[in-house]
C-alpha positions as CSV (number, residue, x, y, z in Angstrom):
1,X,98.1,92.8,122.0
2,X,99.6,93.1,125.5
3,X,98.3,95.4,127.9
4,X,101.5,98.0,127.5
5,X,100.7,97.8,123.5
6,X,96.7,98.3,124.3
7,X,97.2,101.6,126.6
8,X,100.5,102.8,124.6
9,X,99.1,102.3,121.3
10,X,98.6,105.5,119.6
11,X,101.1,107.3,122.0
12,X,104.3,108.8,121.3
13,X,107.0,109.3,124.2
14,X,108.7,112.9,124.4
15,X,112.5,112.1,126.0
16,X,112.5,115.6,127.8
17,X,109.4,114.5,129.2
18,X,110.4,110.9,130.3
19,X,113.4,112.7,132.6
20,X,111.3,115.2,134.2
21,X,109.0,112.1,135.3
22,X,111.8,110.2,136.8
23,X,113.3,108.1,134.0
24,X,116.9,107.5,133.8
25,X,118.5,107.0,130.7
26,X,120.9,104.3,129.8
27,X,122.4,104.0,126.6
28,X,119.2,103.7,124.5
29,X,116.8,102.5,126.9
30,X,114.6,104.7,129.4
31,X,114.3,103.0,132.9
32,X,111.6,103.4,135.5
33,X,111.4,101.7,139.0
34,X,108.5,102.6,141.6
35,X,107.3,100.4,144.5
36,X,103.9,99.7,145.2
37,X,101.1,98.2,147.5
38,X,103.4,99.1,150.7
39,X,106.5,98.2,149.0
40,X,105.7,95.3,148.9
41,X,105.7,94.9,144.8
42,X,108.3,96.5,142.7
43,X,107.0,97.9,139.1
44,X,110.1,98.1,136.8
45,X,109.6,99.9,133.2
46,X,112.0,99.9,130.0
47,X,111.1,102.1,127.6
48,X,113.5,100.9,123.6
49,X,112.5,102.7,120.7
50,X,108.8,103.9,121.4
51,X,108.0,100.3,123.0
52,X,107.2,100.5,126.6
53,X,107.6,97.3,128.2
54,X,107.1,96.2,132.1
55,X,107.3,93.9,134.5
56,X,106.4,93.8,138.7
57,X,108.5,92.3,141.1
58,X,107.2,90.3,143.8
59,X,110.1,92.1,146.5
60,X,109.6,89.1,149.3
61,X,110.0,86.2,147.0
62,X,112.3,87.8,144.5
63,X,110.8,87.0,141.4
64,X,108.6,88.3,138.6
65,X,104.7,88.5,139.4
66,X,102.4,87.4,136.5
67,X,98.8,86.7,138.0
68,X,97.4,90.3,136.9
69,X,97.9,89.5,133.5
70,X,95.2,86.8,133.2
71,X,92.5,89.5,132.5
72,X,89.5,86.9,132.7
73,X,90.7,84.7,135.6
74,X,92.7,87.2,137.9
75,X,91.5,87.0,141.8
76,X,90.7,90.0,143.9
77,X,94.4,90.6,144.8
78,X,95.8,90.2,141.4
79,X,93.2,92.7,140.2
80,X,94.3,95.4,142.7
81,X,98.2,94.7,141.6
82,X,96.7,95.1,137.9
83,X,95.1,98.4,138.8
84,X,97.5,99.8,140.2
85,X,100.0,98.7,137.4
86,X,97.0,100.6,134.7
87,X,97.1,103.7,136.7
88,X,100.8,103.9,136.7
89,X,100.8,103.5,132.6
90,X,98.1,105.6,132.1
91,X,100.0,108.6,134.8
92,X,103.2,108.1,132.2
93,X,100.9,108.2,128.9
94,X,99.5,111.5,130.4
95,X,103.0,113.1,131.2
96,X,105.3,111.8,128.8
97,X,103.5,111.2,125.7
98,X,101.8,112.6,122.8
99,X,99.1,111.6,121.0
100,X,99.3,110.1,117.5
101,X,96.0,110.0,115.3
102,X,96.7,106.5,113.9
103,X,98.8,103.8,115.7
104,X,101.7,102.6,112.8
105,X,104.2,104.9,111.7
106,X,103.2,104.8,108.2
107,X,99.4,105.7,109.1
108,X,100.7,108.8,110.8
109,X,102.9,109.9,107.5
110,X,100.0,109.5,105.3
111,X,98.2,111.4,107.7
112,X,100.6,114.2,107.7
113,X,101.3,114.3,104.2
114,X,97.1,114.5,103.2
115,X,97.0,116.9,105.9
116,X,99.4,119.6,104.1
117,X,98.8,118.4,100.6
118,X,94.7,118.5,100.8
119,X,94.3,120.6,104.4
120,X,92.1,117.6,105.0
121,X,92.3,116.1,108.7
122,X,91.1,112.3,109.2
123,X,87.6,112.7,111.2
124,X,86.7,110.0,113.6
125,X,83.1,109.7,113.4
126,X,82.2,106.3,114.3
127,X,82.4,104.5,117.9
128,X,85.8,102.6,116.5
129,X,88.5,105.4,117.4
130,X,90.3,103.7,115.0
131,X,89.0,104.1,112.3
132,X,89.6,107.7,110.4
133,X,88.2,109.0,107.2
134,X,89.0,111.4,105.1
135,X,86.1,113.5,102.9
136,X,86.6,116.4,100.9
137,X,85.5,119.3,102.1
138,X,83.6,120.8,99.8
139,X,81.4,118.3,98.8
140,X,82.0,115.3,101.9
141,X,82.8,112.7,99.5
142,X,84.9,109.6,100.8
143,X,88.3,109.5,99.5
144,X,90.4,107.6,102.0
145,X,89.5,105.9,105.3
146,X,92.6,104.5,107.9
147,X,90.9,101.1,109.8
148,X,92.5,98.7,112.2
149,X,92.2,95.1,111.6
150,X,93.0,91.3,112.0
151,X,95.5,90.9,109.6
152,X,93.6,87.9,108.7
153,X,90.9,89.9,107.1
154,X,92.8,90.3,104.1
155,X,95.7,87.3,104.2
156,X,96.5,84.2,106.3
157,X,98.5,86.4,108.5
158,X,98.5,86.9,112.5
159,X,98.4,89.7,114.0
160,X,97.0,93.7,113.6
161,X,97.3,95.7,111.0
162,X,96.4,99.4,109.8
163,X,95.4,99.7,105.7
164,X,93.8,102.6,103.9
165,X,90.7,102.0,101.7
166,X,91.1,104.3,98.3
167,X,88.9,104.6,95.4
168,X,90.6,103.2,92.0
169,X,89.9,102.5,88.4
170,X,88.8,99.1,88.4
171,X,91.4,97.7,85.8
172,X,94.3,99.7,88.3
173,X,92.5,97.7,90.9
174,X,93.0,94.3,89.2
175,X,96.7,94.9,88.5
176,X,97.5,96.5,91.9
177,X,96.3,93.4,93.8
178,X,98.6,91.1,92.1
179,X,101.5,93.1,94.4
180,X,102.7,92.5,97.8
181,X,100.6,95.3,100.7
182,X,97.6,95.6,98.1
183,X,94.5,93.8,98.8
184,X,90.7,93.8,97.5
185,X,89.2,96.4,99.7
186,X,88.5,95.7,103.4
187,X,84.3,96.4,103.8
188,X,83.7,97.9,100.9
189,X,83.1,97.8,97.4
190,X,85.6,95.7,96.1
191,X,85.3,96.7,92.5
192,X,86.1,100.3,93.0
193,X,87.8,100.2,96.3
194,X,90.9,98.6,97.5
195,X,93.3,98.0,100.5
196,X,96.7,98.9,101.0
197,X,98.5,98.1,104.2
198,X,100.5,100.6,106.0
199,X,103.0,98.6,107.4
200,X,105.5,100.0,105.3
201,X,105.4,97.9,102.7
202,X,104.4,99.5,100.2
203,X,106.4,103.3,99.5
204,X,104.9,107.0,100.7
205,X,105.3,108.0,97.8
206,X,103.0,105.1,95.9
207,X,100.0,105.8,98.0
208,X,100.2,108.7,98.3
209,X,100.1,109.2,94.1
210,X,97.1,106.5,94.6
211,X,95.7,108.8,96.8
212,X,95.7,111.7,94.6
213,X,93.5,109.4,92.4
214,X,91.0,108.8,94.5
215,X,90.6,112.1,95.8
216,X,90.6,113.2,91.9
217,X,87.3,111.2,92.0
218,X,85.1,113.4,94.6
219,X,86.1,116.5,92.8
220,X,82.9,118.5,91.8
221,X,83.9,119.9,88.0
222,X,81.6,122.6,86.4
223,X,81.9,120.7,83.5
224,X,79.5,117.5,82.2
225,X,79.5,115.3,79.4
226,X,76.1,114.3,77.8
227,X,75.7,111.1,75.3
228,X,73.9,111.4,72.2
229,X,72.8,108.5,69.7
230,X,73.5,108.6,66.2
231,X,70.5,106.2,65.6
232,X,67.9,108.9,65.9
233,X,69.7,111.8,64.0
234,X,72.6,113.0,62.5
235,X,74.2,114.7,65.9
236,X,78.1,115.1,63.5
237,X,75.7,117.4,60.8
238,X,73.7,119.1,63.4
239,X,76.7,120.1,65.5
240,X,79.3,121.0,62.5
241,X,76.3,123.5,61.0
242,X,75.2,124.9,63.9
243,X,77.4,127.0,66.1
244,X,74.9,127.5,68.3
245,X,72.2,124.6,69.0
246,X,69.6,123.4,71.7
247,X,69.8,120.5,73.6
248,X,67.8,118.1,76.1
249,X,68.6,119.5,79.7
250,X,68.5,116.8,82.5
251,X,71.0,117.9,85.0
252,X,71.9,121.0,86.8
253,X,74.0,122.3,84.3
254,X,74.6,126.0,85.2
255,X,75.3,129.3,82.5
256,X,78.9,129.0,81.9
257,X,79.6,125.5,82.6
258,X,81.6,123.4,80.1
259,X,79.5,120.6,78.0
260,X,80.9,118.2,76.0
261,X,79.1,116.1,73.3
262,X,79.7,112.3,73.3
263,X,78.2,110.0,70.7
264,X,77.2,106.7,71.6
265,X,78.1,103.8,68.7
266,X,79.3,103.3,65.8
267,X,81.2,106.5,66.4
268,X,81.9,105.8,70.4
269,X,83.8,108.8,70.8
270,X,83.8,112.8,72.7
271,X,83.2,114.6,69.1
272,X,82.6,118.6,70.4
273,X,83.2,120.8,73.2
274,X,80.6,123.2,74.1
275,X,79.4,125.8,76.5
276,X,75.8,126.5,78.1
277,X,75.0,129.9,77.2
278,X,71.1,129.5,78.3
279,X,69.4,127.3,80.5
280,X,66.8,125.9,81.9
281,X,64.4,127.0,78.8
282,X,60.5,125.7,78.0
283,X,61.5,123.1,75.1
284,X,60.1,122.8,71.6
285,X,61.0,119.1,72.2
286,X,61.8,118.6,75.6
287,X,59.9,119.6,78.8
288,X,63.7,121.4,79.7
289,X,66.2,122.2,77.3
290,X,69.7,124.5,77.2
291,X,71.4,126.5,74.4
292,X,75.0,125.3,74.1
293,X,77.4,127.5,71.9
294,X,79.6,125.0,70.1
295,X,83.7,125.7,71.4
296,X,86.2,122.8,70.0
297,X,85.5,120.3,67.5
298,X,87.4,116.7,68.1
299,X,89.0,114.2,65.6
300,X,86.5,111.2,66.2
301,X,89.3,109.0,66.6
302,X,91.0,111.3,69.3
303,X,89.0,110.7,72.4
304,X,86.9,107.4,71.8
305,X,85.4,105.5,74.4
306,X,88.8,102.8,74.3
307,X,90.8,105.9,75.3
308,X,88.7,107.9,78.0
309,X,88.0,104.6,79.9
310,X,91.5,104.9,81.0
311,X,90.8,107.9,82.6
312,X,88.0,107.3,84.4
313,X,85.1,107.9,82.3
314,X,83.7,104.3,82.1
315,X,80.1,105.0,81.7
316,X,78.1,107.5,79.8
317,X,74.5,106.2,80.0
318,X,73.4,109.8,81.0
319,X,74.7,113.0,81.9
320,X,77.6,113.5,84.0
321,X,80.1,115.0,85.4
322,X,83.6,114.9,83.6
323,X,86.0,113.6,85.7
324,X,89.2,115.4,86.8
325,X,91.7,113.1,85.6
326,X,90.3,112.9,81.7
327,X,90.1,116.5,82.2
328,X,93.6,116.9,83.0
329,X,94.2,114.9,79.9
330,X,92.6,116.9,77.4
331,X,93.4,120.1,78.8
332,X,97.3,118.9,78.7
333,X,96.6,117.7,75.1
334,X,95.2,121.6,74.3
335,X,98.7,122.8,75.9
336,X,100.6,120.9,73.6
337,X,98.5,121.7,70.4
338,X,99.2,125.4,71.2
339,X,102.6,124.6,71.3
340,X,102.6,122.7,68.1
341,X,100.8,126.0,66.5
């Protein structure tokens, strides 16, 4: 990265601006001349297209001078010419420019679009100011982070690069990684996370559904699913014949919140939908147990474990939390049975 790249990076120049500072415009390009060191060096600056380039004239010999740009071997002299050269950069980045959050174009646009879609700004909480992540604010759960890198961190590439880190379904992962600007994911868990670079090869409009996944994932539901095994009773008997029935409470399931039943094998499969109507009672059985008031009934062969893997319910080892996108699912599939009706 050149110097003019380094200082310029995450800047964005306003033309009004560049005119009241002394540039003159010809056809496309902004132009900027200022002597310096008793006129005795020229700096000349062309601004084409957001790139700021630059060069300093050395006026008694006539020709370019190149000795400040050797950062780790530059003499006194050539460190005064390269000072003086910063300060003048830094005096146009101050004037003329705005500040971008990210340093690609396509960063920026995801930025913007997460911004009005989830009124989530990156935050920039680690010593790297470029790196941003975005949480979810309710909860501060990681659904996106924006890193600079070495190209060659994900491909035999040269060069920089910006990607975004998302959380994905594992098989999406697998597939996704097979296409061009989709990598296994850069520092992190490579199994659930993965890397997309934002050089515009990949659509807006793709990551940002991808996104929308992954922020699906840190969404805090008021409904759980709990397993039960078949082995050690007959949880399809107890549940049809009882409308209302007790259960083992081990999570913070509050009065109100949804609870569905899933039974572990042969059946595999969601088989009830129910509701916590009192909780957190001295058990018969258990230490804690809840009342749940049975709601829905399912087809065994409607929502088995084949089926709600695909939408992000992978393991159900324990109580947890249903996640959004199989909720969307089912809740679409009552729509359509009401429909039906």
């Amino acid at each position: 990265m050149t110097l003019e790249e380094e200082i310029f990076k995450k800047s964005e120049f306003v033309n009004s601006k560049l005119i009241e500072y002394g540039f003159k415009k010809e056809n496309k390009l902004y132009t900027y001349s200022k002597n310096i060191l008793n006129d005795s060096f020229q700096v000349n600056i062309i601004i084409n297209n957001n790139k700021l380039s630059g060069k300093i004239m050395d006026k008694d010999l006539q020709e370019e001078y190149l000795n400040y740009r050797v950062e780790n071997q530059i003499g006194e002299f050539a460190g005064t010419v390269r000072d003086e050269y910063i300060d003048i950069l830094n005096d146009i980045k101050d004037k003329c420019c705005i500040t971008k959050l990210f340093i690609f174009n396509q960063s920026n646009r995801i930025a913007n679009i997460i911004r009005e879609k989830y009124a989530i700004n990156p935050e920039f909480i680690f010593d790297d100011k470029n790196i941003g992540v975005f949480r979810n604010k309710d909860n501060k759960k990681w659904f996106g982070i924006i890193m600079y890198i070495d190209y060659s961190k994900l491909d035999n590439k040269e060069g920089k690069v910006e990607v975004i880190n998302i959380k994905l379904n594992p098989d999406k992962i697998n597939n996704l990684i097979k296409l061009d600007g989709f990598y296994k994911a850069y520092h992190m868990n490579k199994k659930f996370w993965i890397s997309i670079t934002l050089n515009d090869m990949v659509d807006d409009s793709k990551i940002i559904d991808l996104i929308n996944e992954s922020y699906n994932y840190t969404v805090d539901t008021n409904e759980w699913i709990i397993p039960a095994n078949a082995s050690y009773f007959d949880v399809e008997d107890y549940i049809n014949k009882n409308k209302i029935f007790t259960w083992k409470q081990t999570s913070n399931i509050h009065v109100g919140d949804i609870v569905y039943i899933y039974v572990g094998s042969p059946i595999s499969a969601i088989i009830c939908k129910t509701k916590a109507i009192k909780v957190n009672i001295k058990g018969n059985y258990f230490e804690k147990e809840m009342e749940l008031e049975r709601i829905k009934i399912y087809d065994k062969n409607k929502y088995t474990f084949s089926i709600v893997k695909e939408y992000d319910l992978r393991a159900i080892r324990g109580p947890r939390r249903m996640p959004k996108k199989l909720l969307d699912k089912m809740r679409e599939d009552e729509i359509n049975e009401k429909r039906k009706d």
